[in-house]
N, C-alpha and C positions, 0 to 999 in steps of 0.2 A: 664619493668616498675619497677619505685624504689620505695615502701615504707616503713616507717615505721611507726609503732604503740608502742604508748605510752602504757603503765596501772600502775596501783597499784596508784594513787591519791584517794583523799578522804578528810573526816575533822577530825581531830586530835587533840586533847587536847595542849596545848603551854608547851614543855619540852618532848612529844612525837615522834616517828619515823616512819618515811615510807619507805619503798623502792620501787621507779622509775622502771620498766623497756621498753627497747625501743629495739625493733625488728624488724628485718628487712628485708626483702627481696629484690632480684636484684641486690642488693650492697653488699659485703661482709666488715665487721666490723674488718676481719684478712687482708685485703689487705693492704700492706706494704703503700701506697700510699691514705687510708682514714682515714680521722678525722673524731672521733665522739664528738657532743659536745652536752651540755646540759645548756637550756636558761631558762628565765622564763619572766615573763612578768605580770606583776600586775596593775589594775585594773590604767588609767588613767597616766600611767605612759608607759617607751619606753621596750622593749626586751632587756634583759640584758644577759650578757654570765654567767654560772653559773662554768662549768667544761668543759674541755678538755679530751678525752683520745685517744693518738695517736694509730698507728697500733701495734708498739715498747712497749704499755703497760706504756708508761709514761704519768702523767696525771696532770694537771695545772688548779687551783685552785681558784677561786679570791675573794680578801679581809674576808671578814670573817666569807665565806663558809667552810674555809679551817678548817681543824678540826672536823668541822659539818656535812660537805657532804663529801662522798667517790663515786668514781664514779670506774665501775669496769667493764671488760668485759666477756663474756663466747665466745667463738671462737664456740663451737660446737653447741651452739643455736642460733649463730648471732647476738645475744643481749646484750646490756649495760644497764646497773644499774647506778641507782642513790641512795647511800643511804643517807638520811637526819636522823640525832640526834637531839638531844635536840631543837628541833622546837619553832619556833618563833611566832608571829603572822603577826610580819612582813614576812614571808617568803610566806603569803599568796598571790598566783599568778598561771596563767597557767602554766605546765610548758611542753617545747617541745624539742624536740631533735633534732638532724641534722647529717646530714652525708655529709663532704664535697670531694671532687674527684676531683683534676685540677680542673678547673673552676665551677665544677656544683657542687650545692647545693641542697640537697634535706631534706624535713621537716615534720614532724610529725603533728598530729591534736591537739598533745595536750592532759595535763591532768590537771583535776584541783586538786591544794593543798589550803585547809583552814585548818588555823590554827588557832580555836577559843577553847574558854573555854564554 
């Protein structure tokens, strides 16, 4: 059975940092063959992809996450990171990870990020 578990969310001052991480079990995060990715999804609005990190260590980025988030993996813990800078308040949203494998998808519960003053 595959999961994995989010932490490290919370609420955070706007121009502060968090780091995501997403652990996993069942699935290995070093298998040549899975993607790990990182969504988020805020309040009345749809799931949006945040970052990519392939098995390869290369990792894909979108619009203007890039700079801000770093997304990273440990091979010996199983687990990827998300790290977020200089935070927004827009970037307030759940956010959850995934692990993709040929066809299957598997999904995290989720953490919440606020980012208020």
């Amino acid at each position: 059975q595959v999961q994995l578990v989010e932490s490290g969310g919370g609420l955070v001052q706007p121009g502060g940092s968090l780091r995501l991480s997403c652990t996993a079990s069942g699935i290995s995060f070093s298998n040549k063959d899975v993607t790990a990715g990182w969504y988020r999804q805020a309040p009345g609005k749809q799931r949006e992809l945040v970052a990519l990190i392939h098995s390869g260590g290369t990792t894909v980025y979108i619009d203007s996450r890039q700079g801000r988030f770093t997304t990273s993996r440990d091979n010996a813990k199983n687990t990827v990171y998300l790290q977020m800078n200089s935070l927004k308040p827009e970037d307030t949203a759940v956010y959850y990870c995934n692990a993709v494998l040929g066809d299957a998808t598997y999904w995290g519960q989720g953490t919440q990020v606020t980012v208020s003053s």
